[in-house]
C-alpha positions in Angstrom: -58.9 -23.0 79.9 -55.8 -22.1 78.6 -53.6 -23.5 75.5 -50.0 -23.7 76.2 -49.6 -20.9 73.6 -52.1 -18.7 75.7 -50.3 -19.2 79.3 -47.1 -18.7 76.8 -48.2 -15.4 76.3 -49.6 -14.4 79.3 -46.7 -14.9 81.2 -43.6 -14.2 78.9 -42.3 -18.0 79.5 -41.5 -20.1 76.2 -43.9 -22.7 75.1 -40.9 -25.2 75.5 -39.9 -24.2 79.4 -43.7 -25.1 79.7 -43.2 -28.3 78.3 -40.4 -29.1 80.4 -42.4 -27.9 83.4 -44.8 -30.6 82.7 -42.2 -33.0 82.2 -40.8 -32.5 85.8 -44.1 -32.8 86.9 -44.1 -28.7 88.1 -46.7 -27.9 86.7 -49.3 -29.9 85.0 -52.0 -29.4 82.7 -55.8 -29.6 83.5 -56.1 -31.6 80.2 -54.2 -33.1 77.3 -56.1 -33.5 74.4 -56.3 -36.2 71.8 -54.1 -34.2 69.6 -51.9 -33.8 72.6 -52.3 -30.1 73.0 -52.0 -29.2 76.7 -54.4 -27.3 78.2 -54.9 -25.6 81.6 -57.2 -24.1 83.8 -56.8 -20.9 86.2 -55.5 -23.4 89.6 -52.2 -23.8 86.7 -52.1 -20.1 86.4 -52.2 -19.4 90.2 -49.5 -22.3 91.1 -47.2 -20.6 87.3 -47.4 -17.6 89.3 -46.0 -18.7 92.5 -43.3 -21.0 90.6 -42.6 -17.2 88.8 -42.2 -15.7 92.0 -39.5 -18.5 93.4 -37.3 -18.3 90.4 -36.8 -14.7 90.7 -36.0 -15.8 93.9 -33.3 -17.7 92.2 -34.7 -21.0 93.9 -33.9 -23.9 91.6 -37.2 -25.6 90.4 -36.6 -28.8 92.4 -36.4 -26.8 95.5 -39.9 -25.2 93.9 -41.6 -28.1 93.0 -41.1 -29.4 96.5 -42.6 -26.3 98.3 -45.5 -25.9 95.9 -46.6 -29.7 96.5 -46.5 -29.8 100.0 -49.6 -30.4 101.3 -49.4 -27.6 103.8 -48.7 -25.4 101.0 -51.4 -22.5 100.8 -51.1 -20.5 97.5 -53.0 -17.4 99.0 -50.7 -17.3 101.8 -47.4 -17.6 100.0 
């Protein structure tokens, strides 16, 4: 499991565009806490990578969100 500080660092992205990805419903976390403190596990790391990968594409994250939650969508073939 990961904190939201921990994926923070690991990937360079602010703790707020994190927040905001979870807000849009890109990426969500394994677990929020009773102290509210988002946490996730490595499936979030995998799908934060891929969602990486399309915005250096320069694909806006609505466009993202709707390839990464297709049903036919297949992380380890992307």
């Amino acid at each position: 499991m990961y904190t939201v500080k921990q994926l923070s660092n690991l990937t360079g992205l602010s703790v707020r565009m994190l927040h905001y990805y979870d807000v849009i419903g890109l990426l969500k976390p394994f677990v929020v806490g009773d102290n509210r403190y988002r946490h996730y596990g490595d499936e979030a790391l995998y799908r934060l990578q891929q969602i990486m990968f399309y915005r250096e594409l320069d694909l806006p994250l609505e466009e993202i969100k709707k390839i990464t939650s297709c049903r036919d969508f297949d992380t380890m073939k992307a």
